[in-house]
mmCIF entry with sequence, helices, sheets and N, C-alpha, C, O atoms, coordinates in Angstrom:
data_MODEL
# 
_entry.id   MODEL 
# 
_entity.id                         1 
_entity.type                       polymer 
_entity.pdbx_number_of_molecules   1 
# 
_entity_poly.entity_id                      1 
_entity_poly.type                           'polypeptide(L)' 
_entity_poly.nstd_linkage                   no 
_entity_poly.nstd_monomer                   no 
_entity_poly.pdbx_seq_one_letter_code       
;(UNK)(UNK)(UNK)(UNK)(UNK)(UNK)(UNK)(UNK)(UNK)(UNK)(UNK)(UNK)(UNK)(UNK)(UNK)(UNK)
(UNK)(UNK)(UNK)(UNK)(UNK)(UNK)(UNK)(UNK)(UNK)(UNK)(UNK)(UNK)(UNK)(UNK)(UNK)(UNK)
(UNK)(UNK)(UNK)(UNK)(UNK)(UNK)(UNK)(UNK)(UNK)(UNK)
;
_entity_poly.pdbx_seq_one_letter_code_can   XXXXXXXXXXXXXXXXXXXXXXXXXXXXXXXXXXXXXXXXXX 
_entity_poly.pdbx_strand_id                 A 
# 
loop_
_entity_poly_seq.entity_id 
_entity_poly_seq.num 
_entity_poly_seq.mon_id 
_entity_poly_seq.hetero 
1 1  UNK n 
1 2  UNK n 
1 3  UNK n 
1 4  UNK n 
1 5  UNK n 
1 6  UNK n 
1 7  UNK n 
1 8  UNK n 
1 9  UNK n 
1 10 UNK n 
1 11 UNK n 
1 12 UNK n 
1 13 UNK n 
1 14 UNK n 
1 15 UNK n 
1 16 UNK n 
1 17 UNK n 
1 18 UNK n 
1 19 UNK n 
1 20 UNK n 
1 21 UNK n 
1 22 UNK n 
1 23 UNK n 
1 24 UNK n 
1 25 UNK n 
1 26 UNK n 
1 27 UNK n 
1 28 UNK n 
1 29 UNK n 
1 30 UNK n 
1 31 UNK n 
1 32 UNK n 
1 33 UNK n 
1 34 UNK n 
1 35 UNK n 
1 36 UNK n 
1 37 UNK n 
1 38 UNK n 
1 39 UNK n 
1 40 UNK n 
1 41 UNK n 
1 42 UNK n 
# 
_struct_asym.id          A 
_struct_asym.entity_id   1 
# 
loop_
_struct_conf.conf_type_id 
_struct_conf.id 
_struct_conf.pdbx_PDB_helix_id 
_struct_conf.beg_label_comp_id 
_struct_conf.beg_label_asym_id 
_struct_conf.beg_label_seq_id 
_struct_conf.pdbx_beg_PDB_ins_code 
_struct_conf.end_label_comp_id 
_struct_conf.end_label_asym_id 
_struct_conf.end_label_seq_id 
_struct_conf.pdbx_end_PDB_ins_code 
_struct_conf.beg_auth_comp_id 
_struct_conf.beg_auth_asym_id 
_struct_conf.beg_auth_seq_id 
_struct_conf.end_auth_comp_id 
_struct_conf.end_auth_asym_id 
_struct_conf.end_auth_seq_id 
_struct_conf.pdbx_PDB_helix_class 
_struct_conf.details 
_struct_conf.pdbx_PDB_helix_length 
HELX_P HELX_P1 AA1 UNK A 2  ? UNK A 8  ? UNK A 2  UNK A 8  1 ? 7  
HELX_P HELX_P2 AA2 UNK A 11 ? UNK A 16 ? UNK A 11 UNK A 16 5 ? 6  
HELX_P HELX_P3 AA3 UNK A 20 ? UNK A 25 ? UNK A 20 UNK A 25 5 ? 6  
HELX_P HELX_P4 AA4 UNK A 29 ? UNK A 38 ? UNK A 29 UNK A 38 1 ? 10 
# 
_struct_conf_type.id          HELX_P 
_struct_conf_type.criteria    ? 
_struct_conf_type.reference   ? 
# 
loop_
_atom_site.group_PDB 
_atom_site.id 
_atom_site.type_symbol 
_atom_site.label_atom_id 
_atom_site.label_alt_id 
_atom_site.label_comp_id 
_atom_site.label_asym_id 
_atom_site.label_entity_id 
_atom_site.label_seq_id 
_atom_site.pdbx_PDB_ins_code 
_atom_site.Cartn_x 
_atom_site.Cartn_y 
_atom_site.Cartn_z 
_atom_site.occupancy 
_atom_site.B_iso_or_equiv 
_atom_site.pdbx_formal_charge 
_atom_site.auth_seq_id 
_atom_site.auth_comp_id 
_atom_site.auth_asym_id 
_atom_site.auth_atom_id 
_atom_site.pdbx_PDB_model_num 
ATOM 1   N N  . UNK A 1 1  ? -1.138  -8.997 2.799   1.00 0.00 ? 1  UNK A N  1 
ATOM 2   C CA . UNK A 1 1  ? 0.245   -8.810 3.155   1.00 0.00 ? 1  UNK A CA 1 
ATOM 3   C C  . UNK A 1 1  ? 0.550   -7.339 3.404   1.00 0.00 ? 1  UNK A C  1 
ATOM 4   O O  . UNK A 1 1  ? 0.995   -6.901 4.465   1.00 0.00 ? 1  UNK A O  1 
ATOM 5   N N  . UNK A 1 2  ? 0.290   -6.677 2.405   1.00 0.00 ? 2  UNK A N  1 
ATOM 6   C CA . UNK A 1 2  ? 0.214   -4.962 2.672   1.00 0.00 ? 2  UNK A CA 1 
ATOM 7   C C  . UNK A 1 2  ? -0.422  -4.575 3.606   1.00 0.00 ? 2  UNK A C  1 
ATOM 8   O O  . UNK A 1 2  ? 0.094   -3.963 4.541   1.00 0.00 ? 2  UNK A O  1 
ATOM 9   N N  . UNK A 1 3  ? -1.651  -4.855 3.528   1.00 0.00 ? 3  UNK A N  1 
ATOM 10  C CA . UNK A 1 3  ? -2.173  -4.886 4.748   1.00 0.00 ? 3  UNK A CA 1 
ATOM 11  C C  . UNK A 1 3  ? -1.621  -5.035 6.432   1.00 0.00 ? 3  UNK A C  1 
ATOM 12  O O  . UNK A 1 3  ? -1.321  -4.110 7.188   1.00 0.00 ? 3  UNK A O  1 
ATOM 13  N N  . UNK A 1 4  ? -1.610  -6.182 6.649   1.00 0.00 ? 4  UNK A N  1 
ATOM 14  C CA . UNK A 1 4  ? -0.954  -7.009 7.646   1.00 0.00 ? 4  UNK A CA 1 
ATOM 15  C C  . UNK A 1 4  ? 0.787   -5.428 7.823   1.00 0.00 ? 4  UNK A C  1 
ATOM 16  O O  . UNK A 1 4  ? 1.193   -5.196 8.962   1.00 0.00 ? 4  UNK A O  1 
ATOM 17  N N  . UNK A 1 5  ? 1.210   -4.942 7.049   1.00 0.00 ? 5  UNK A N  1 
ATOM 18  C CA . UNK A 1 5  ? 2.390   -4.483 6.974   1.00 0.00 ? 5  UNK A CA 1 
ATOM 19  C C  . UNK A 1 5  ? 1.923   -3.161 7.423   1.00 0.00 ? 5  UNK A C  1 
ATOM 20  O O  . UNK A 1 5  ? 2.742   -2.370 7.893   1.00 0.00 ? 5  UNK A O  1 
ATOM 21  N N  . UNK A 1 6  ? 0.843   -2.894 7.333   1.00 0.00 ? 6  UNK A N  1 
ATOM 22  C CA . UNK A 1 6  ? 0.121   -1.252 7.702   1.00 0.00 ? 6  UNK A CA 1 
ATOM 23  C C  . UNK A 1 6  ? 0.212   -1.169 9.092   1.00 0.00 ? 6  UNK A C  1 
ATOM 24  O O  . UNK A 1 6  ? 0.706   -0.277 9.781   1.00 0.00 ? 6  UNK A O  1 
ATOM 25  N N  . UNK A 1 7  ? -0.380  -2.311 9.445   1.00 0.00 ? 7  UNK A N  1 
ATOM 26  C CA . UNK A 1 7  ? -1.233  -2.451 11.027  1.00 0.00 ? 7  UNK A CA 1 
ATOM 27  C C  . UNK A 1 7  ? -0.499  -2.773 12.020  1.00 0.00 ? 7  UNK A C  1 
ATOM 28  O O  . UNK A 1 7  ? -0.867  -2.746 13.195  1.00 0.00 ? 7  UNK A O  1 
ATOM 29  N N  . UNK A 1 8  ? 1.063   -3.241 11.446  1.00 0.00 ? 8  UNK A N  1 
ATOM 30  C CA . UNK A 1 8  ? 2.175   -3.531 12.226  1.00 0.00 ? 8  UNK A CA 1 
ATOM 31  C C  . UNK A 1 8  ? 2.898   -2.347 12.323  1.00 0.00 ? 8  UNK A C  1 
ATOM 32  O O  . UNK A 1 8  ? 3.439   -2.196 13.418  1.00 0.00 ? 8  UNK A O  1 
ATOM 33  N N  . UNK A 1 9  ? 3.074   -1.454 11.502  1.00 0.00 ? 9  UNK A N  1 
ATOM 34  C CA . UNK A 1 9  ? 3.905   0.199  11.355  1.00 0.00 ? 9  UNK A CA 1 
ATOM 35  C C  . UNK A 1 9  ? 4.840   -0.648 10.483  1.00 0.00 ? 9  UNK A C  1 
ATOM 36  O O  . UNK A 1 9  ? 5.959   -0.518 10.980  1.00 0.00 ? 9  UNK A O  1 
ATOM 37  N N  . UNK A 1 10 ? 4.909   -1.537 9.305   1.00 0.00 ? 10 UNK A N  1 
ATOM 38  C CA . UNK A 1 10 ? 6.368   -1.637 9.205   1.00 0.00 ? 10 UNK A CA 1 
ATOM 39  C C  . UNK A 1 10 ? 6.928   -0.306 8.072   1.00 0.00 ? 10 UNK A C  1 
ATOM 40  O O  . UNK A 1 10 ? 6.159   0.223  7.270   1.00 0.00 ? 10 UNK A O  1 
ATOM 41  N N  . UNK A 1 11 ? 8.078   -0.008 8.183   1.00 0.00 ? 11 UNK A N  1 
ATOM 42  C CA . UNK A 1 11 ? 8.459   1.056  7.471   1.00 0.00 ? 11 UNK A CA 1 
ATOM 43  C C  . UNK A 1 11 ? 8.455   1.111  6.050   1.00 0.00 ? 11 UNK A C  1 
ATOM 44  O O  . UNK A 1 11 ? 8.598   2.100  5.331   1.00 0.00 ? 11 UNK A O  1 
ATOM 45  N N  . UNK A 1 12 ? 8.240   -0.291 5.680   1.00 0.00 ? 12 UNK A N  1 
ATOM 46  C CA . UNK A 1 12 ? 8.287   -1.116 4.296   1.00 0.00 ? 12 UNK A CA 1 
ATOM 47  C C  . UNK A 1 12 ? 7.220   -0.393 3.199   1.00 0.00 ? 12 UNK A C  1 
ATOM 48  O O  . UNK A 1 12 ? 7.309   -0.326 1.973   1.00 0.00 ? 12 UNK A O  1 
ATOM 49  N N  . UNK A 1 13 ? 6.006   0.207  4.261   1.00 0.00 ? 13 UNK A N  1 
ATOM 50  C CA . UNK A 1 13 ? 4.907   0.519  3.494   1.00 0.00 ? 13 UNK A CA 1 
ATOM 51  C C  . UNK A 1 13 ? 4.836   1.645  2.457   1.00 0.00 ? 13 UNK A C  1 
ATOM 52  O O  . UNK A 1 13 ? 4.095   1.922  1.513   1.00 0.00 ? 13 UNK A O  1 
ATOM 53  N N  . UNK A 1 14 ? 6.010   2.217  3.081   1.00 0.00 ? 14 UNK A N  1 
ATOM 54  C CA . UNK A 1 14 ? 6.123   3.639  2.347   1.00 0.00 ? 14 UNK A CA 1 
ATOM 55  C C  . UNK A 1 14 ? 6.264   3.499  1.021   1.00 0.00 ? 14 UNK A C  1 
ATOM 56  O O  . UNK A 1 14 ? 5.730   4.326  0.281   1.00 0.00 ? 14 UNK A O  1 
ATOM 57  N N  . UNK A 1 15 ? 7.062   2.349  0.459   1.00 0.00 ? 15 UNK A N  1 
ATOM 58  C CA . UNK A 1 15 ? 7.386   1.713  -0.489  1.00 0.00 ? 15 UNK A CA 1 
ATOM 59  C C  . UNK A 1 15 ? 5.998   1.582  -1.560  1.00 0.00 ? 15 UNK A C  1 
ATOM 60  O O  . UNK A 1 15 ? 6.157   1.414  -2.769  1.00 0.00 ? 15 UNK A O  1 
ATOM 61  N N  . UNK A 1 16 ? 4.597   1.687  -0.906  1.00 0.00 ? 16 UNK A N  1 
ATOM 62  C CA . UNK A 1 16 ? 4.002   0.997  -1.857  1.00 0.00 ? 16 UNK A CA 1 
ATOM 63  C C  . UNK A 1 16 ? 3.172   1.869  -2.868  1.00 0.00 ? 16 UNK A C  1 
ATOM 64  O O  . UNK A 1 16 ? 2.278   1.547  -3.651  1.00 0.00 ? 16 UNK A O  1 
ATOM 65  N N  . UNK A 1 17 ? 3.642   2.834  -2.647  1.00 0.00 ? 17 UNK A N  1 
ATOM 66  C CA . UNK A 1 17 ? 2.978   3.847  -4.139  1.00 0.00 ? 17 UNK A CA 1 
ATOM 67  C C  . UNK A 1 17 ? 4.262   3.546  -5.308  1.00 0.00 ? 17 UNK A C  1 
ATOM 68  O O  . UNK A 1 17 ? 3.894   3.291  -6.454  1.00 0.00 ? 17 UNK A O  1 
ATOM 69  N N  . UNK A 1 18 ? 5.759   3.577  -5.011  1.00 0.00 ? 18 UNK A N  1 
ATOM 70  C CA . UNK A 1 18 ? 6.519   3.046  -5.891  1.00 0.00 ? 18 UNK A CA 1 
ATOM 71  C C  . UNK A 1 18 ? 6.657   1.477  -6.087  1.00 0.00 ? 18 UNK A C  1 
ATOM 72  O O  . UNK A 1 18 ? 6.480   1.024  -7.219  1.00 0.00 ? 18 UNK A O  1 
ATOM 73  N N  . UNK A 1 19 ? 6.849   0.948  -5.431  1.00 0.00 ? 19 UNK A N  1 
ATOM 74  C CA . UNK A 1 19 ? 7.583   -0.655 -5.476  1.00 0.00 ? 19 UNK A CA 1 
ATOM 75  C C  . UNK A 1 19 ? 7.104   -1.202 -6.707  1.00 0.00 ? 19 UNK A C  1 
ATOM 76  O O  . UNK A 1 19 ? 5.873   -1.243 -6.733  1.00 0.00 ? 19 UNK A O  1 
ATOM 77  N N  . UNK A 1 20 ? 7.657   -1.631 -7.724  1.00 0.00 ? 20 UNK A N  1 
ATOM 78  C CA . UNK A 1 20 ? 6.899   -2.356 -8.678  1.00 0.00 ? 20 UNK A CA 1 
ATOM 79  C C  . UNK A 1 20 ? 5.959   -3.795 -8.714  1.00 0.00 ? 20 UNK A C  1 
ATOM 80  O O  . UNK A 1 20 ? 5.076   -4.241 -9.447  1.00 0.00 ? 20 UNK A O  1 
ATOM 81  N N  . UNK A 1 21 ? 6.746   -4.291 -7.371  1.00 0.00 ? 21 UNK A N  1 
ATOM 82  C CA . UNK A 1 21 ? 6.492   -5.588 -7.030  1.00 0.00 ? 21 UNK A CA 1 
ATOM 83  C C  . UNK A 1 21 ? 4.479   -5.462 -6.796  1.00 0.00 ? 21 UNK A C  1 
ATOM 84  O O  . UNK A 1 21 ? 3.805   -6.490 -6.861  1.00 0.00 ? 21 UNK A O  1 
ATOM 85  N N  . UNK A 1 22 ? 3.865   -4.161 -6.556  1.00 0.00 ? 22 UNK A N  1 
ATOM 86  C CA . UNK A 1 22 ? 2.737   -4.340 -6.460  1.00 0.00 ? 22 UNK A CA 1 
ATOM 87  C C  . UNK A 1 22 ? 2.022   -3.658 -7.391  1.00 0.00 ? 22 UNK A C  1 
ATOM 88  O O  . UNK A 1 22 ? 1.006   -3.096 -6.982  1.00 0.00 ? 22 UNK A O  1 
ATOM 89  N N  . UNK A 1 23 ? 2.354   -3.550 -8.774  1.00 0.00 ? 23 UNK A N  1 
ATOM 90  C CA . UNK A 1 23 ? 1.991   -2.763 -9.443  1.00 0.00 ? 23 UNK A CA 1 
ATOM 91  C C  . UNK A 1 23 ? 0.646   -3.885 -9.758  1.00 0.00 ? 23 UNK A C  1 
ATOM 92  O O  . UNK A 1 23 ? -0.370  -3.206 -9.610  1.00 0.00 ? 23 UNK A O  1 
ATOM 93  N N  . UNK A 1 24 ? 0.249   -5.330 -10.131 1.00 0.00 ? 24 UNK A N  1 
ATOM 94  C CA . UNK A 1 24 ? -0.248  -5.902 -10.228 1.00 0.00 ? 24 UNK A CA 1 
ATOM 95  C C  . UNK A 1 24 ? -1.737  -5.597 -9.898  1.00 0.00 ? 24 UNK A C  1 
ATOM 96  O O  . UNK A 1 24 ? -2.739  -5.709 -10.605 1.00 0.00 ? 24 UNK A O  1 
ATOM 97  N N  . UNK A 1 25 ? -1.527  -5.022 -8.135  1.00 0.00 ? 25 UNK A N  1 
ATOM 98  C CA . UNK A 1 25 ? -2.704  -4.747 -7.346  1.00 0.00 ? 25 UNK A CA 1 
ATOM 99  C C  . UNK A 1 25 ? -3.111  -3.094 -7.125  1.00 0.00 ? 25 UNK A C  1 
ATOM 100 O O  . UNK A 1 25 ? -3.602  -2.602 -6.109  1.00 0.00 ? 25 UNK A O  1 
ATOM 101 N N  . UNK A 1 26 ? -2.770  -2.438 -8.328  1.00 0.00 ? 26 UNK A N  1 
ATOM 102 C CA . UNK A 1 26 ? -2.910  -1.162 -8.011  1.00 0.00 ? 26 UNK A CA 1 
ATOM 103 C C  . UNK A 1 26 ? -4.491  -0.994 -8.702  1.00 0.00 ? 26 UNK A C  1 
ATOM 104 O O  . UNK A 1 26 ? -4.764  0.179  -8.448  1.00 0.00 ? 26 UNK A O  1 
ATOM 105 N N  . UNK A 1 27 ? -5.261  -1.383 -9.192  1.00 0.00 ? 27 UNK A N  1 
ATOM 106 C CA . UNK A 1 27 ? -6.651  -1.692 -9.533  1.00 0.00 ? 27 UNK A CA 1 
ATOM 107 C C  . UNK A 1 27 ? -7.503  -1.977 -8.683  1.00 0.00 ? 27 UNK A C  1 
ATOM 108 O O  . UNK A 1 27 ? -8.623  -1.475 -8.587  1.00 0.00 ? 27 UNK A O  1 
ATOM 109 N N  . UNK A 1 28 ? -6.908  -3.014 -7.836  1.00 0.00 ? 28 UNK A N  1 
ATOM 110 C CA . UNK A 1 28 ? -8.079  -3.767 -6.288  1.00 0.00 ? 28 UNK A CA 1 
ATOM 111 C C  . UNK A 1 28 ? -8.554  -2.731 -5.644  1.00 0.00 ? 28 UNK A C  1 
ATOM 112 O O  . UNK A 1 28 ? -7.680  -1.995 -5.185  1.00 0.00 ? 28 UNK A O  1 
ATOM 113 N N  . UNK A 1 29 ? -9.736  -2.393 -5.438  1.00 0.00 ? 29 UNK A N  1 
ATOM 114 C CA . UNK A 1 29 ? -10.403 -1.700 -4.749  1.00 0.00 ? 29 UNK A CA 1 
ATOM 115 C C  . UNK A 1 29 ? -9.399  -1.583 -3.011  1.00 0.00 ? 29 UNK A C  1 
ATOM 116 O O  . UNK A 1 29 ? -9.007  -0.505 -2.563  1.00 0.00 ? 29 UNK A O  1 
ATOM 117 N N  . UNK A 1 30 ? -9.174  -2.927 -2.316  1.00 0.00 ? 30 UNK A N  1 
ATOM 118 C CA . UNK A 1 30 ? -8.509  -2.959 -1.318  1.00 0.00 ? 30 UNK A CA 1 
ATOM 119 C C  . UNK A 1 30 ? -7.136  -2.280 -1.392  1.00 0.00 ? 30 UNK A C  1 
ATOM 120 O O  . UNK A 1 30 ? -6.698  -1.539 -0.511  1.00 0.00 ? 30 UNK A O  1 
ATOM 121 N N  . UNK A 1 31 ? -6.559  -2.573 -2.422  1.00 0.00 ? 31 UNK A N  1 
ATOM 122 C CA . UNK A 1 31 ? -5.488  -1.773 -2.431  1.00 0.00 ? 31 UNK A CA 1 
ATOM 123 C C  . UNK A 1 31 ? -5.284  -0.096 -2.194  1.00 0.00 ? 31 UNK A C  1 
ATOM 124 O O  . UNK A 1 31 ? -4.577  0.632  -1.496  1.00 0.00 ? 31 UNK A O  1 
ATOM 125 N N  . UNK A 1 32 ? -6.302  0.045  -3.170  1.00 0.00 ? 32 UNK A N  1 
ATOM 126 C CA . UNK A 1 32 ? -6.278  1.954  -3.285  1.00 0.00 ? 32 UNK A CA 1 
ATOM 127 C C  . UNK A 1 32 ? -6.891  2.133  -2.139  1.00 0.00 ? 32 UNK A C  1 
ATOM 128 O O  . UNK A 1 32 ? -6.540  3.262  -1.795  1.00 0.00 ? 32 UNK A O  1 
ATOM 129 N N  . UNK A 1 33 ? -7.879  1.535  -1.012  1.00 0.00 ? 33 UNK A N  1 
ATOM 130 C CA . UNK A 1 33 ? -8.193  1.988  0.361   1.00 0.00 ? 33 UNK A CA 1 
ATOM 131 C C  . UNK A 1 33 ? -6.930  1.970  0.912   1.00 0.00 ? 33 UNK A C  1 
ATOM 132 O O  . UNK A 1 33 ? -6.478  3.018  1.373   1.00 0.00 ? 33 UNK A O  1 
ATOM 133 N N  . UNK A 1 34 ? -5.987  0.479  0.954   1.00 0.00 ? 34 UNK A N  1 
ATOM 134 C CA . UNK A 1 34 ? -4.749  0.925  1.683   1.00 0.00 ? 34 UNK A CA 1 
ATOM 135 C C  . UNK A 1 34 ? -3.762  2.160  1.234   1.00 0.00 ? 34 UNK A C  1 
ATOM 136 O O  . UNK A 1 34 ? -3.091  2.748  2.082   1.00 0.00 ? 34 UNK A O  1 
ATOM 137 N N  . UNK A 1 35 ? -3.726  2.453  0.077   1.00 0.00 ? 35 UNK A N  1 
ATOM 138 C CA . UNK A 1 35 ? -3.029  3.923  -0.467  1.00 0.00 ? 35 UNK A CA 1 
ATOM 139 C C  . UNK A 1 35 ? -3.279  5.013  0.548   1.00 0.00 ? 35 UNK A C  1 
ATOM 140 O O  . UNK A 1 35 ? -2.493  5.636  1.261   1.00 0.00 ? 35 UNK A O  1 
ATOM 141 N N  . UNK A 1 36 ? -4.840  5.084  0.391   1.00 0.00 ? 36 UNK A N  1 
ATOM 142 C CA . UNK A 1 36 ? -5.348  6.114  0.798   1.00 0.00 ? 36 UNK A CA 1 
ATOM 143 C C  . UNK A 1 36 ? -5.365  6.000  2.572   1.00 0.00 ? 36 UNK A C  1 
ATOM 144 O O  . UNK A 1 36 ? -5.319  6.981  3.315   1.00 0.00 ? 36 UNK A O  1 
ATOM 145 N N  . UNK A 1 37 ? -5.420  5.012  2.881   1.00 0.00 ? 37 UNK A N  1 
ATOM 146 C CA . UNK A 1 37 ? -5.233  4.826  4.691   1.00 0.00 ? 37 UNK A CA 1 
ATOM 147 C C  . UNK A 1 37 ? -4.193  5.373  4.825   1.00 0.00 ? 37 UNK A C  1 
ATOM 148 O O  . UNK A 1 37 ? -4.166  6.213  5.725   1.00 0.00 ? 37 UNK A O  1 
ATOM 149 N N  . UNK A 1 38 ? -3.087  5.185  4.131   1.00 0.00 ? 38 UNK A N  1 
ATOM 150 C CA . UNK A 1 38 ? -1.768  5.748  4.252   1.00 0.00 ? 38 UNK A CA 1 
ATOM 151 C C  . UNK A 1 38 ? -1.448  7.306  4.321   1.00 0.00 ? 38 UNK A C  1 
ATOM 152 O O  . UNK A 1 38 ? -0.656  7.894  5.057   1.00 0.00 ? 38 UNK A O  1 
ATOM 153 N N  . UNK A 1 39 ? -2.429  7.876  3.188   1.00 0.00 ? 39 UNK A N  1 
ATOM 154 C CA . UNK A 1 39 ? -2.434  9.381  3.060   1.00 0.00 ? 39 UNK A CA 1 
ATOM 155 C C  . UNK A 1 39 ? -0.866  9.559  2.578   1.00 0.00 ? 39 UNK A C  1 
ATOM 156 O O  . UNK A 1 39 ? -0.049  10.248 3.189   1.00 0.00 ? 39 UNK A O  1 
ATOM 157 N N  . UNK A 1 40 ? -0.513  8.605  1.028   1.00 0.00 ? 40 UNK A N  1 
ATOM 158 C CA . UNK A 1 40 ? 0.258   9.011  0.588   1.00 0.00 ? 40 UNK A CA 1 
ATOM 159 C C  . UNK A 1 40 ? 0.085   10.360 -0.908  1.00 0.00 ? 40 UNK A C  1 
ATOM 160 O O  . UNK A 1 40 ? 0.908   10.856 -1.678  1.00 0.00 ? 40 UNK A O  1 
ATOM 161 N N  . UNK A 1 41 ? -0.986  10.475 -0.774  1.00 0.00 ? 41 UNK A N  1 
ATOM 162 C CA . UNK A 1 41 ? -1.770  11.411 -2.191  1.00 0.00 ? 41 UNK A CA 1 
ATOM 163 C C  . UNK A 1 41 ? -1.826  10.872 -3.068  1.00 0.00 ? 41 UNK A C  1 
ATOM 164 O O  . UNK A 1 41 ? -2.245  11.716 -3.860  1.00 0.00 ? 41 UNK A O  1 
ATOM 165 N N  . UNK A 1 42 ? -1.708  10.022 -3.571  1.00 0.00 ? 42 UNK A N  1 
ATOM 166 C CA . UNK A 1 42 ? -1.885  9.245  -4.440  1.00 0.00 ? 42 UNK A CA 1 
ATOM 167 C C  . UNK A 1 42 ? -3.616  8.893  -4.755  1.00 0.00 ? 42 UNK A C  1 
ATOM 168 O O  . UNK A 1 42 ? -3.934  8.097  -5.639  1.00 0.00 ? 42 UNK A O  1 
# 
């Protein structure tokens, strides 16, 4: 879904170093690649 939200530009993404709603997936290997695709510093 995050994903899918990257590759579209939605603006939503910016959201995902805070949003709590994904705190769940902040461990997944996939996840922290999408962090880092983002180049939020995190």
């Amino acid at each position: 879904m995050a994903e899918r939200g990257y590759e579209a530009g939605d603006v939503h993404v910016a959201f995902l170093p805070i949003d709590a709603k994904w705190d769940p997936l902040r461990s997944e290997p996939r996840f922290v690649q999408l962090l880092e695709r983002c180049d939020f510093g995190v």
